[in-house]
Each structure stands twice: as C-alpha cells, then as structure tokens.
MOPAC internal coordinates of N, CA, C and O (Angstrom, degrees):
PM7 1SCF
backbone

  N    0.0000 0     0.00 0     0.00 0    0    0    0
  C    1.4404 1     0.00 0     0.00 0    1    0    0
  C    1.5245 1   110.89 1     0.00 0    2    1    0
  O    1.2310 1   116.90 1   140.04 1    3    2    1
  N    1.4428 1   123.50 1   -39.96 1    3    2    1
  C    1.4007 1   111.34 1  -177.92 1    5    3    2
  C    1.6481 1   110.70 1   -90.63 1    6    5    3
  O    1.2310 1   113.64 1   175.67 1    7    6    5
  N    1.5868 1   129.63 1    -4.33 1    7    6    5
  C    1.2765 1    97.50 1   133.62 1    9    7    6
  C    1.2150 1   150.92 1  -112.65 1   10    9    7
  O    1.2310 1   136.29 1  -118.24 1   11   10    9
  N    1.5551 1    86.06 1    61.76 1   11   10    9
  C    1.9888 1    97.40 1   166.60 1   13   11   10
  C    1.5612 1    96.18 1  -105.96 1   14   13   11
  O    1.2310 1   107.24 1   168.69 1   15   14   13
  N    1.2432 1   141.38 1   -11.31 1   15   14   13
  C    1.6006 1   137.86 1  -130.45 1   17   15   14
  C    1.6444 1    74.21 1  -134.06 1   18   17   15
  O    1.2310 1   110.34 1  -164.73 1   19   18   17
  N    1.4817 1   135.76 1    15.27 1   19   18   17
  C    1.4039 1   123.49 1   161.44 1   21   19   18
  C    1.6722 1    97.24 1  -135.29 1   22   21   19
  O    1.2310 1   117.70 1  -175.86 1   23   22   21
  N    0.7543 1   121.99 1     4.14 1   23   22   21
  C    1.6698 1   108.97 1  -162.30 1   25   23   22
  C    1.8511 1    87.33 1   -91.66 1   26   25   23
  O    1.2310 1   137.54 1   -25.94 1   27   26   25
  N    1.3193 1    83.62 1   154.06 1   27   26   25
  C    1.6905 1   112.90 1   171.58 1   29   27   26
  C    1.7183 1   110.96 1    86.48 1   30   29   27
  O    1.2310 1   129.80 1   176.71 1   31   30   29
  N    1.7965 1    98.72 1    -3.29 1   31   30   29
  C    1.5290 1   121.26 1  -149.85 1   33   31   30
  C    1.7751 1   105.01 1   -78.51 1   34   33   31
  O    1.2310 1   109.95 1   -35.82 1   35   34   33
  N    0.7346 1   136.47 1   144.18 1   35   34   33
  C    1.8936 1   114.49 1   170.49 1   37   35   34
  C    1.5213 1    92.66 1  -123.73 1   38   37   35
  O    1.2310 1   123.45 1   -51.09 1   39   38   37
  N    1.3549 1   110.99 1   128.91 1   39   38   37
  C    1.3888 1   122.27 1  -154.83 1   41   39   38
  C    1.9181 1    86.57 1   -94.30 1   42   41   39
  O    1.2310 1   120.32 1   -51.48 1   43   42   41
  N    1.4089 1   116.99 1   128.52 1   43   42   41
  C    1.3257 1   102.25 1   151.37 1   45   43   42
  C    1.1497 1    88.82 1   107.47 1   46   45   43
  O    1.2310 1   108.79 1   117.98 1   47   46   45
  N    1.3544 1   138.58 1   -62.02 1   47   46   45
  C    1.5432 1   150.15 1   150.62 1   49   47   46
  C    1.6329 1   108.10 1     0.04 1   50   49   47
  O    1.2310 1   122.83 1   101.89 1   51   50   49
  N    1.2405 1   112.18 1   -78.11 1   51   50   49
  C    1.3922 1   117.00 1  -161.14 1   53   51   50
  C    1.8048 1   113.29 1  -132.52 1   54   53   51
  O    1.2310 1   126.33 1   -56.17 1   55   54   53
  N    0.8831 1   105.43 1   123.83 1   55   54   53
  C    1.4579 1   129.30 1   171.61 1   57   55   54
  C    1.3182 1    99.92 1   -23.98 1   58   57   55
  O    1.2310 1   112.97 1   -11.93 1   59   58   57
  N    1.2063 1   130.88 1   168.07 1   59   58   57
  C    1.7094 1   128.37 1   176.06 1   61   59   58
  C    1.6549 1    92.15 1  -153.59 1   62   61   59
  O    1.2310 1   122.25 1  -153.39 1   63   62   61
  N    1.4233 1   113.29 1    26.61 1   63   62   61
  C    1.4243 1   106.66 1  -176.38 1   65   63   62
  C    2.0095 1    76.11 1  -122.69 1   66   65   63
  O    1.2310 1   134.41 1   -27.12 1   67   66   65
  N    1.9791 1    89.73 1   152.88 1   67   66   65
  C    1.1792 1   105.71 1  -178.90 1   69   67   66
  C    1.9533 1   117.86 1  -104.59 1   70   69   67
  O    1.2310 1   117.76 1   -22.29 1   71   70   69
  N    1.0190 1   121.86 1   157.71 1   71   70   69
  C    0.9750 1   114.81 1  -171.56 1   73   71   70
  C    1.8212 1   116.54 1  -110.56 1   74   73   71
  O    1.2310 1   128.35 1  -136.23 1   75   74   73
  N    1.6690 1   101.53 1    43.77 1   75   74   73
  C    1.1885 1   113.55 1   159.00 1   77   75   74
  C    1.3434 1   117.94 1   -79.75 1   78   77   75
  O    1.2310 1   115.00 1   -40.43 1   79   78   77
  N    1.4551 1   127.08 1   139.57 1   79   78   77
  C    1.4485 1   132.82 1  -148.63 1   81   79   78
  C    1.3176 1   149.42 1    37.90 1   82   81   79
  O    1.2310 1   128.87 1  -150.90 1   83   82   81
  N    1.4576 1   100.52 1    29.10 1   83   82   81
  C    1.4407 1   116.03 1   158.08 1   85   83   82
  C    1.3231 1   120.17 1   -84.89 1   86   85   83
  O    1.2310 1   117.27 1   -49.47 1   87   86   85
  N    0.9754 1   122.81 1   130.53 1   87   86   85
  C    1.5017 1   125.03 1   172.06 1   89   87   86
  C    1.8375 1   107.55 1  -101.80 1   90   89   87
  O    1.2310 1   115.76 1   -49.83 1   91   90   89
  N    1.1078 1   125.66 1   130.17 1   91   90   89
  C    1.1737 1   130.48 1   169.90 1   93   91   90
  C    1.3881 1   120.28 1   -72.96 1   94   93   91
  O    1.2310 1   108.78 1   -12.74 1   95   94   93
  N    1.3267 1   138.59 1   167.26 1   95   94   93
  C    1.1957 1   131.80 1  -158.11 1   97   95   94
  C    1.5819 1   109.26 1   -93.65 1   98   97   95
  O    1.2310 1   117.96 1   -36.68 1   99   98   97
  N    1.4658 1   121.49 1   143.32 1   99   98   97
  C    1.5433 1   109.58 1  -164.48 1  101   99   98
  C    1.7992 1    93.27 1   -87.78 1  102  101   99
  O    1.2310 1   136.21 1   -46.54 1  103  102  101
  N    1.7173 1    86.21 1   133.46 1  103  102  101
  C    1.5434 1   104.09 1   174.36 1  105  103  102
  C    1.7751 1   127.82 1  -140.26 1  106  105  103
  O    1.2310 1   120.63 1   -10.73 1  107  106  105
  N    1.0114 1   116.40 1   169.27 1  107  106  105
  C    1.5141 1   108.84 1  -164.33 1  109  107  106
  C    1.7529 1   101.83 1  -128.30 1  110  109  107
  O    1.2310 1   131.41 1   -16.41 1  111  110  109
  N    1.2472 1    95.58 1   163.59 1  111  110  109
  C    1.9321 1    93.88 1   179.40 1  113  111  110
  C    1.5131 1   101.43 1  -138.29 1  114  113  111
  O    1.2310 1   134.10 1   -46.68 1  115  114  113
  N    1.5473 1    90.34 1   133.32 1  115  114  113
  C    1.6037 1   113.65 1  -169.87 1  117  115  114
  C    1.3051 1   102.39 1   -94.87 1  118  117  115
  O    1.2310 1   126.36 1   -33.37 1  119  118  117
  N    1.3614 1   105.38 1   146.63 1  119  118  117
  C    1.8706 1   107.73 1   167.44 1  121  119  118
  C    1.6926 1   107.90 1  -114.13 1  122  121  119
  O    1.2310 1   126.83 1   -67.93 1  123  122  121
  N    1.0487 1   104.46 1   112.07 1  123  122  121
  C    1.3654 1   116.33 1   168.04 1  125  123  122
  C    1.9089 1   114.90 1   -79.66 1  126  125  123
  O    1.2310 1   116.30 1   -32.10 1  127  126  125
  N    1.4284 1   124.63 1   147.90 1  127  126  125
  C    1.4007 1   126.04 1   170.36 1  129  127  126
  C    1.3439 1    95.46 1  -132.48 1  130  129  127
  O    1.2310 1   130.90 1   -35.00 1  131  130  129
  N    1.8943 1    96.57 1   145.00 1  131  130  129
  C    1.2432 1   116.58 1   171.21 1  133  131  130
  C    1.5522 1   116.95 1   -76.10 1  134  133  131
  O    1.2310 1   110.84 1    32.83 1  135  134  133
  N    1.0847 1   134.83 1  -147.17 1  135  134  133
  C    1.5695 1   144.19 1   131.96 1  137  135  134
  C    1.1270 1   117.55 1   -68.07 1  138  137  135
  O    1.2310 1   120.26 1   113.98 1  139  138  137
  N    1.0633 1   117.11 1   -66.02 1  139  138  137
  C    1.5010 1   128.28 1  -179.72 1  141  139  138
  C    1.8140 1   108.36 1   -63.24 1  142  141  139
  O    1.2310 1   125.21 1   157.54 1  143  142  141
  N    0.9000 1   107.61 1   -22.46 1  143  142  141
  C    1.8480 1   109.20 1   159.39 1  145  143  142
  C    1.9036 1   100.78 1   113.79 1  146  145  143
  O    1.2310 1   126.44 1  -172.24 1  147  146  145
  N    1.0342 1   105.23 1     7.76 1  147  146  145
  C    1.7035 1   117.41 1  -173.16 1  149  147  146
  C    1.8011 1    89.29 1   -70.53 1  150  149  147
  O    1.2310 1   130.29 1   -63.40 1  151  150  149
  N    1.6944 1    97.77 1   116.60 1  151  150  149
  C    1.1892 1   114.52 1   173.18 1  153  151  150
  C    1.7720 1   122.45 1   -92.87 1  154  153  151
  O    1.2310 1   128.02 1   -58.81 1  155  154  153
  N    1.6967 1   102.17 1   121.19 1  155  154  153
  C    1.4249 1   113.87 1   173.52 1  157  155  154
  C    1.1515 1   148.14 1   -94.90 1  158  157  155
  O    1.2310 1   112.45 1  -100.40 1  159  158  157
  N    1.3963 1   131.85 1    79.60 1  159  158  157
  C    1.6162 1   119.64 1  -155.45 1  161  159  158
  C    1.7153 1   103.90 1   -88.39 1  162  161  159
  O    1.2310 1   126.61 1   -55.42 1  163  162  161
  N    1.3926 1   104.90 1   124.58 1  163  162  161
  C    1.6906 1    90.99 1   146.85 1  165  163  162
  C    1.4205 1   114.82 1  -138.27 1  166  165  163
  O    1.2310 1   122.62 1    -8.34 1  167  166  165
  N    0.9091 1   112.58 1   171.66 1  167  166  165
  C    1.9521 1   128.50 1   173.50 1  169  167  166
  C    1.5793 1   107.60 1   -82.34 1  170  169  167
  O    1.2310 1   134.12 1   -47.40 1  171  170  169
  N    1.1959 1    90.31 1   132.60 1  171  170  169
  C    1.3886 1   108.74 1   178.54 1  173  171  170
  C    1.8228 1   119.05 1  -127.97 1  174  173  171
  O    1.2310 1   103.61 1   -70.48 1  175  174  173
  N    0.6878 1   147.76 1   109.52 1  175  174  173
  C    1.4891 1   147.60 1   173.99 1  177  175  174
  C    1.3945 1   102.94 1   -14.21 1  178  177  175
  O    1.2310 1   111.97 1   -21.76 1  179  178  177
  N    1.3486 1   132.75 1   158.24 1  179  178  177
  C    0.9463 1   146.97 1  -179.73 1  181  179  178
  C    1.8913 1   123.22 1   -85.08 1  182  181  179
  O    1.2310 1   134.34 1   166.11 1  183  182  181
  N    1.1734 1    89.87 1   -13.89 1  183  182  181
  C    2.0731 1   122.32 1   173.30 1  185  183  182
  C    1.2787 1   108.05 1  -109.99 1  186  185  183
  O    1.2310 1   116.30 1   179.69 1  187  186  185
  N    1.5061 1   124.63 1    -0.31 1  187  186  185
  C    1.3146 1   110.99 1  -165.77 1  189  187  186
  C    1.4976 1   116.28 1   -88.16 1  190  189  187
  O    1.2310 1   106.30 1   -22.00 1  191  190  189
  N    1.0373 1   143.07 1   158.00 1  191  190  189
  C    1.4158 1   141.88 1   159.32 1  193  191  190
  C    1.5083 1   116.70 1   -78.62 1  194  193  191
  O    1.2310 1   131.14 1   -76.19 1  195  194  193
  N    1.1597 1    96.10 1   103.81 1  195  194  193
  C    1.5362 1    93.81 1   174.22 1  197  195  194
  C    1.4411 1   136.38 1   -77.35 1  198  197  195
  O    1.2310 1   120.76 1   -48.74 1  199  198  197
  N    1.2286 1   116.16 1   131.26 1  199  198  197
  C    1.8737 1   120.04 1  -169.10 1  201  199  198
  C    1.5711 1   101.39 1   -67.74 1  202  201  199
  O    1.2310 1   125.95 1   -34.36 1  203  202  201
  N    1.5199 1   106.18 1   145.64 1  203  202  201
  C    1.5022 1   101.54 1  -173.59 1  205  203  202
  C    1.7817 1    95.16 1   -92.01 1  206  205  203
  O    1.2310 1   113.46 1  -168.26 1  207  206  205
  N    1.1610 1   129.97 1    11.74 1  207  206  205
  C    1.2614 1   138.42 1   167.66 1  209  207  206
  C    1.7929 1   128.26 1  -122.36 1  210  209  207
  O    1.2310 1   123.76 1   -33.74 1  211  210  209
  N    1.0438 1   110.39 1   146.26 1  211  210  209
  C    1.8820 1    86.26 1  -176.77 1  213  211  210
  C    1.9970 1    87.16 1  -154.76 1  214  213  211
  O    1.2310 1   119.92 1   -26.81 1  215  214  213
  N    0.8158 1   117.76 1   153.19 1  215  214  213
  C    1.3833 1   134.80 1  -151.50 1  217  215  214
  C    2.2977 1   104.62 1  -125.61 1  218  217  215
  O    1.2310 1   132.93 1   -87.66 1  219  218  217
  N    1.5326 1    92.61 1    92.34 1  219  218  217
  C    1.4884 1   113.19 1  -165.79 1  221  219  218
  C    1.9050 1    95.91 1   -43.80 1  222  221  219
  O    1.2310 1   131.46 1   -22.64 1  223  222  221
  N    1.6777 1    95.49 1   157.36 1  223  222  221
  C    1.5248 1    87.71 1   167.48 1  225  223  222
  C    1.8776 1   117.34 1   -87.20 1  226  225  223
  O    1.2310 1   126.60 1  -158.87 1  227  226  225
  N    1.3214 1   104.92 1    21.13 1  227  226  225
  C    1.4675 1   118.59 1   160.63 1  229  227  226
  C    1.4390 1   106.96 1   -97.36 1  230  229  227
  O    1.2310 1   118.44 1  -172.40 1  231  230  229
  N    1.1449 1   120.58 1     7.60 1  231  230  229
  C    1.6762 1   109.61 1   179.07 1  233  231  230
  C    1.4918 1   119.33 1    83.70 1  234  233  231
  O    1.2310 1   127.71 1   163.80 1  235  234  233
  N    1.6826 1   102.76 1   -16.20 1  235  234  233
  C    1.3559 1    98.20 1   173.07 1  237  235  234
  C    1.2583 1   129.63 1   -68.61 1  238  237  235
  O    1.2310 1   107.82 1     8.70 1  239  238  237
  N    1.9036 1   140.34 1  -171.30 1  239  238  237
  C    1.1450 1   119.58 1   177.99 1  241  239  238
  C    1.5318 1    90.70 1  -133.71 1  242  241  239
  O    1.2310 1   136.60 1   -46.57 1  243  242  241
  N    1.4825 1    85.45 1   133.43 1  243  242  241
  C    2.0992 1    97.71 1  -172.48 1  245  243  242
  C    1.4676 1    97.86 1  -102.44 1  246  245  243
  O    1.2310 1   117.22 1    -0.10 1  247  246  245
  N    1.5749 1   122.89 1   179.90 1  247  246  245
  C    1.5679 1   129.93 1  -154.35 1  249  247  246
  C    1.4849 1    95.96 1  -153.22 1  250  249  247
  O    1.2310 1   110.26 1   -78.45 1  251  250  249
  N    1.3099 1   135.90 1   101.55 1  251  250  249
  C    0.7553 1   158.74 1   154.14 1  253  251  250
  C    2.2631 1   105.76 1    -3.17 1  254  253  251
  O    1.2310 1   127.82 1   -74.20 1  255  254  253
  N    1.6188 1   102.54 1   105.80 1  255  254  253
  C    1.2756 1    85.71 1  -179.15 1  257  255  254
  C    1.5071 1   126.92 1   -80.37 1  258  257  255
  O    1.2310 1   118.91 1   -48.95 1  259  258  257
  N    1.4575 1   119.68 1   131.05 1  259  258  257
  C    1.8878 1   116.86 1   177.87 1  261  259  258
  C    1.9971 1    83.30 1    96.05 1  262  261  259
  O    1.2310 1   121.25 1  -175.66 1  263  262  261
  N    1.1766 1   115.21 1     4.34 1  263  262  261
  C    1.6773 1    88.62 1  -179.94 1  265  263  262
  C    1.6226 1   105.47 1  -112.82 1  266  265  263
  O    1.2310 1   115.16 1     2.19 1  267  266  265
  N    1.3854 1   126.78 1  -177.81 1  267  266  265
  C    1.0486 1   134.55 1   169.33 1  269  267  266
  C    1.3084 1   122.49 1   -73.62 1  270  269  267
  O    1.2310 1   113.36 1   -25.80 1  271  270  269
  N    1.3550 1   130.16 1   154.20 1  271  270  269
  C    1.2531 1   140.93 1  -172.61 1  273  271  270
  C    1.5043 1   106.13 1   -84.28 1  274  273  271
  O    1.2310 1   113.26 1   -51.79 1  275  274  273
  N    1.2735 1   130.34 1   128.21 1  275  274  273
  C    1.2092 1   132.89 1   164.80 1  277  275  274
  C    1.4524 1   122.97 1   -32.28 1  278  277  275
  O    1.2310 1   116.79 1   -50.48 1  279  278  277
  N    1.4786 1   123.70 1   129.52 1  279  278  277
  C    1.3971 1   116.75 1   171.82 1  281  279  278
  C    1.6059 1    97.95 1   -78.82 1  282  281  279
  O    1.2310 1   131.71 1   -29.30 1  283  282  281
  N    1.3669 1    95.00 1   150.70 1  283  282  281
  C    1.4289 1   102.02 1   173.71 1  285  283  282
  C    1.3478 1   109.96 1  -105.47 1  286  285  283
  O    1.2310 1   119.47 1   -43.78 1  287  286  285
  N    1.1646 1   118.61 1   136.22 1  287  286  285
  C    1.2700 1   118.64 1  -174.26 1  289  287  286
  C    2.0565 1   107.39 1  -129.29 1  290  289  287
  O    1.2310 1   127.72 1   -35.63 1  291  290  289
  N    1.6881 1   102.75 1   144.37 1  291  290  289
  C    1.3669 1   101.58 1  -151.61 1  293  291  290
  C    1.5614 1    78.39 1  -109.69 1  294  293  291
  O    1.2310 1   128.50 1   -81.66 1  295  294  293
  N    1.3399 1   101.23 1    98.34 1  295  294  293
  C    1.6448 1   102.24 1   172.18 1  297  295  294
  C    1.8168 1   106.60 1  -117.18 1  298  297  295
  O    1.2310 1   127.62 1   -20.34 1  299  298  297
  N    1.2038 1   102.94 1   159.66 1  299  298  297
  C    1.7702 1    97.71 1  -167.71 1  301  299  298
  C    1.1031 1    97.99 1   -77.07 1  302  301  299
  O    1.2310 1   130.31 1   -32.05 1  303  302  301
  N    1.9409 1    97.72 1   147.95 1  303  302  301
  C    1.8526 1    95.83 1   169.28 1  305  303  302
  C    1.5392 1   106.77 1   -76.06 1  306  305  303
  O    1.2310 1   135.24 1     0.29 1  307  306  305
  N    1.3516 1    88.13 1  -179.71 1  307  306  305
  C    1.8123 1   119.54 1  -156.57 1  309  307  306
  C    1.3352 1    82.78 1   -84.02 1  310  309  307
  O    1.2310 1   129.92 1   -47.73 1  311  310  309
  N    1.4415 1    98.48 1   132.27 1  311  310  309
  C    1.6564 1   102.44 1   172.31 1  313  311  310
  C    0.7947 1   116.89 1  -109.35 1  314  313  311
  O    1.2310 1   112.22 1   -46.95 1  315  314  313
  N    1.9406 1   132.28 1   133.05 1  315  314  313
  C    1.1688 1   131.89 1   167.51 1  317  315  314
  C    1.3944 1   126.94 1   -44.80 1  318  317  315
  O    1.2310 1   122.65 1     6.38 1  319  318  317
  N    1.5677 1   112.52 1  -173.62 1  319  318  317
  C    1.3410 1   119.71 1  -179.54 1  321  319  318
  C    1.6258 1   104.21 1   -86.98 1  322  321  319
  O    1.2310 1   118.91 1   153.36 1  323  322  321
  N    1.6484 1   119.68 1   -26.64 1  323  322  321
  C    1.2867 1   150.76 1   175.50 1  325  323  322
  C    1.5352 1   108.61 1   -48.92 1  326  325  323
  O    1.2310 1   134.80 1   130.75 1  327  326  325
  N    1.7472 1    88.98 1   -49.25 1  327  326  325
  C    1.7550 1    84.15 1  -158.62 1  329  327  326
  C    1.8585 1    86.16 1   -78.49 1  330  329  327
  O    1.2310 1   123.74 1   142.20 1  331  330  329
  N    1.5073 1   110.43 1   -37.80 1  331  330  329
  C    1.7715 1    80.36 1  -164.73 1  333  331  330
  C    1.3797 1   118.23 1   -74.00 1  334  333  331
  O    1.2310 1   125.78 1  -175.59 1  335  334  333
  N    1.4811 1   106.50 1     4.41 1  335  334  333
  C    1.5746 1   101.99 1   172.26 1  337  335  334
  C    1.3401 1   103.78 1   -58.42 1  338  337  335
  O    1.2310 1   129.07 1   106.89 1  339  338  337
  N    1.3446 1   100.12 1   -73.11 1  339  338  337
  C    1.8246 1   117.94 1  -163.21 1  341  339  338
  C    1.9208 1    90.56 1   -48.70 1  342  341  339
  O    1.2310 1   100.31 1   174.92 1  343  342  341
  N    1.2757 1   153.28 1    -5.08 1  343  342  341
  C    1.1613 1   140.23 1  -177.38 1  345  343  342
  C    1.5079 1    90.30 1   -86.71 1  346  345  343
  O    1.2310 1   113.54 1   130.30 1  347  346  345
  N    1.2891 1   129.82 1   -49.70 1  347  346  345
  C    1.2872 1   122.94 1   176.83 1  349  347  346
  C    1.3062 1   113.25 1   -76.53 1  350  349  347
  O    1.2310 1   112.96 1   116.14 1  351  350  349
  N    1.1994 1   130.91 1   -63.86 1  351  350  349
  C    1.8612 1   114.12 1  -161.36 1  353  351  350
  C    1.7141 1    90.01 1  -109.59 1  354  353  351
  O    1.2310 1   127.95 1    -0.77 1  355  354  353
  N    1.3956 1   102.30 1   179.23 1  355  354  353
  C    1.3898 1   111.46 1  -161.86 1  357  355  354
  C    1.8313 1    79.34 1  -120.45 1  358  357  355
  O    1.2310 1   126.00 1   -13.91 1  359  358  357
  N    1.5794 1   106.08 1   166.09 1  359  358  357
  C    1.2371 1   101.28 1   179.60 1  361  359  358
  C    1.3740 1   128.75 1   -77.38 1  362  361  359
  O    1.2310 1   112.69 1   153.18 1  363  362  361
  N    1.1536 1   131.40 1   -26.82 1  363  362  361
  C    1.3652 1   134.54 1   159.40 1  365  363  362
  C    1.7322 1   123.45 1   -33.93 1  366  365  363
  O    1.2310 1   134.21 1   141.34 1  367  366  365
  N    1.4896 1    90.13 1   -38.66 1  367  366  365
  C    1.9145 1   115.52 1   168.71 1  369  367  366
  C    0.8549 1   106.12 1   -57.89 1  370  369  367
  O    1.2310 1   116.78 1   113.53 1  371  370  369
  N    1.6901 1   123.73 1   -66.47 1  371  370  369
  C    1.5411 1   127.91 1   173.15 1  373  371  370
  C    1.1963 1   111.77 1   -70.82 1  374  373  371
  O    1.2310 1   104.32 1  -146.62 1  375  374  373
  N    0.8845 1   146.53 1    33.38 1  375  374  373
  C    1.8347 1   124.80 1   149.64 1  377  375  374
  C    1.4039 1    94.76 1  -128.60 1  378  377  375
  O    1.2310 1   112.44 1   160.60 1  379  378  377
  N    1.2901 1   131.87 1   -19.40 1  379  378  377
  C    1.5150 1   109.74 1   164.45 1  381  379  378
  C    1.6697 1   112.50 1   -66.26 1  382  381  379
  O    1.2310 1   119.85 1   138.31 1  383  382  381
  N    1.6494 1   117.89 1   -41.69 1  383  382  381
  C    1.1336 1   116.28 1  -161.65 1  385  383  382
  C    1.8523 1    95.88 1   -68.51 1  386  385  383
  O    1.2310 1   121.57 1   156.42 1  387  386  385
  N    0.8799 1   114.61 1   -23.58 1  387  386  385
  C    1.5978 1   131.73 1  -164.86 1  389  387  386
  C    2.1782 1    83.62 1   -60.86 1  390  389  387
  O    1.2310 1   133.35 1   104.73 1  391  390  389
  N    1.7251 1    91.81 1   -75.27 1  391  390  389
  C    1.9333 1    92.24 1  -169.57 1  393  391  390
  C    1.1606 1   111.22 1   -64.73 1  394  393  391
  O    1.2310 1   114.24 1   174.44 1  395  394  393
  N    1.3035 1   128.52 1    -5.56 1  395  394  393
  C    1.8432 1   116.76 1   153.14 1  397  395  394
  C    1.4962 1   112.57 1   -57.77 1  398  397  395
  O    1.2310 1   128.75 1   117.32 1  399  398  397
  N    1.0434 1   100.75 1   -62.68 1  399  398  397
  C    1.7319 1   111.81 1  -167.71 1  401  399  398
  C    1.6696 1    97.74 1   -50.21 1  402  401  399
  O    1.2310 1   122.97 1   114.97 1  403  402  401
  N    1.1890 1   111.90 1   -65.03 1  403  402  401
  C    1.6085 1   118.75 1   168.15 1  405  403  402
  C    1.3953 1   121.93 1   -22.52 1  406  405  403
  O    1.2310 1   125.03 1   112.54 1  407  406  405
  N    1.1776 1   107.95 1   -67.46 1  407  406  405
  C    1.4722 1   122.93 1   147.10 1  409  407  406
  C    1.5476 1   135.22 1   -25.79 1  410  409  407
  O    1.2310 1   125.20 1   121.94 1  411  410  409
  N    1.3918 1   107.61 1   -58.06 1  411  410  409
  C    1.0955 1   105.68 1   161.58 1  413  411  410
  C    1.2282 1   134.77 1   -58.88 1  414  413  411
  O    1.2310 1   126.74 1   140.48 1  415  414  413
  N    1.7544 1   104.63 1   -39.52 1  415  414  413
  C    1.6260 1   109.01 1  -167.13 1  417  415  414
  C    1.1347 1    84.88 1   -82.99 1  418  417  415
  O    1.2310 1    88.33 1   122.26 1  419  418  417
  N    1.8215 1   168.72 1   -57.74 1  419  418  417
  C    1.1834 1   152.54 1  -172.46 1  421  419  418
  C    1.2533 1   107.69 1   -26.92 1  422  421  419
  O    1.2310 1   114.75 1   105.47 1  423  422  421
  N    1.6989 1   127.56 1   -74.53 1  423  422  421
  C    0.7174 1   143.81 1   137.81 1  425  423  422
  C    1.8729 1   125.04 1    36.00 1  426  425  423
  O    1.2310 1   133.26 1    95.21 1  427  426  425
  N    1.4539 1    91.98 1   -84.79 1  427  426  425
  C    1.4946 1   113.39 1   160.54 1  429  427  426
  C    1.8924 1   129.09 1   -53.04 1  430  429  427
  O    1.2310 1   140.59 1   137.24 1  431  430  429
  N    1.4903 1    77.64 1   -42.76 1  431  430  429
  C    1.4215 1   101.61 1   176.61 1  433  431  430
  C    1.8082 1   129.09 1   -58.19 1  434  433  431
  O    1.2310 1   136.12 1   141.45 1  435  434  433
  N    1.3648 1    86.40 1   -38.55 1  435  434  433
  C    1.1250 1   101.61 1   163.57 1  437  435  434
  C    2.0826 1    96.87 1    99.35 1  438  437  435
  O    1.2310 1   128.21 1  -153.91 1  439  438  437
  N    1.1575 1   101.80 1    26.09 1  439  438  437
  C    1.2729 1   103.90 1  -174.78 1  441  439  438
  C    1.5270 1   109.26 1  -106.34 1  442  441  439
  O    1.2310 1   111.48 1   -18.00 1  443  442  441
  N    1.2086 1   133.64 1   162.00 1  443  442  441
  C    1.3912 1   140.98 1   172.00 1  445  443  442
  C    1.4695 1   127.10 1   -74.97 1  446  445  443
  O    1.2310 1   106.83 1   -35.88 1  447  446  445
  N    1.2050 1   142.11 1   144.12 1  447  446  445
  C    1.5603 1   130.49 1  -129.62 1  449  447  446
  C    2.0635 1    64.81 1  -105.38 1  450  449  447
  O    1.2310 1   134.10 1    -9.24 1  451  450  449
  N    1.6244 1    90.34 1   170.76 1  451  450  449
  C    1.5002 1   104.59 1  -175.13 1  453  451  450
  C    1.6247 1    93.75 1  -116.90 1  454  453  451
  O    1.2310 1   114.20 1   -42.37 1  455  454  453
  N    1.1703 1   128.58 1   137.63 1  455  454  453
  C    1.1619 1   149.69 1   169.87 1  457  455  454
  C    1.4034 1   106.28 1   -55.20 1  458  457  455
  O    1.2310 1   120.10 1   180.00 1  459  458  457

C-alpha cells in the first residue's frame, strides 16, 4: 500500500508545501521609452529607487516616462593603466625598455639575443 501513495511522485522535484498565505512583496511597474518610441516595462520593488534611465533588452537606452531627464555630468573618463604610462614615457621609451627586459629574460633562458 505505501508504494502506491509514492508512485508517479518525483521525490526532491517539487515542493509539497502550499503557497496558501504568502503574500508576495508589494511592487510597482515602470514604463520606460526609447527614442524611437520602443516601450519598456519592468517591476521594481515598491522601496526601490528608481533609475531615471534603464537600458532596453535591444541595447537601446529608454527614459523613464513622467520623469526627469538625466543631468549630464562632464566628469573625466577613467583612465587606464596605458594612458598613465604614455603620461610618463613616450613610446619609443617603452619599446626600448620593453627589448631590454626581453633581453634579459632570453638571457636567463639561455637563449641567443635576436638581432
């Protein structure tokens, strides 16, 4: 008798708890617009702060409808490790300092320097 009261059953599979008296979390749905007028909804928590920008799953960038336009702000880009090289040596610097080092590790290697 108790294995008829498991058969057809997939153990581990599925929850056997019910989802009477859960309440889900209170949330709201934003409409984002593209340029081109491509409309974006998503859900947002009900505490959440919403971005006055949100980024389409076409890659486009939508604008928050009834909200304000982003200030733009002219802050410097992020500078590589690249650019502050080249602020210090010029490239001619770096590719000689480059065939020293080269040099050296051959060197070690036990290999013959390259002409």
């Amino acid at each position: 008798m108790s294995d008829r009261s498991l058969r057809g059953m997939r153990l581990g599979a599925q929850s056997m708890e019910t989802e009477s008296g859960v309440e889900p979390a209170p949330r709201q749905r934003v409409e984002y617009r593209c340029a081109d007028g491509e409309q974006v909804f998503v859900t947002f928590s009900s505490e959440a702060e919403i971005p006055p920008v949100w980024v389409s799953k076409t890659g486009k960038e939508a604008l928050l409808v009834d909200g304000e336009r982003p200030i733009d702000t002219n802050e410097k880009a992020v500078r590589t490790h690249w650019d502050m090289l080249l602020e210090r040596r010029s490239l001619p610097e770096l590719e000689q300092i480059l065939e020293d080092r080269l040099n050296i590790l051959r060197e070690r290697r036990g290999e013959r320097r390259s002409a």
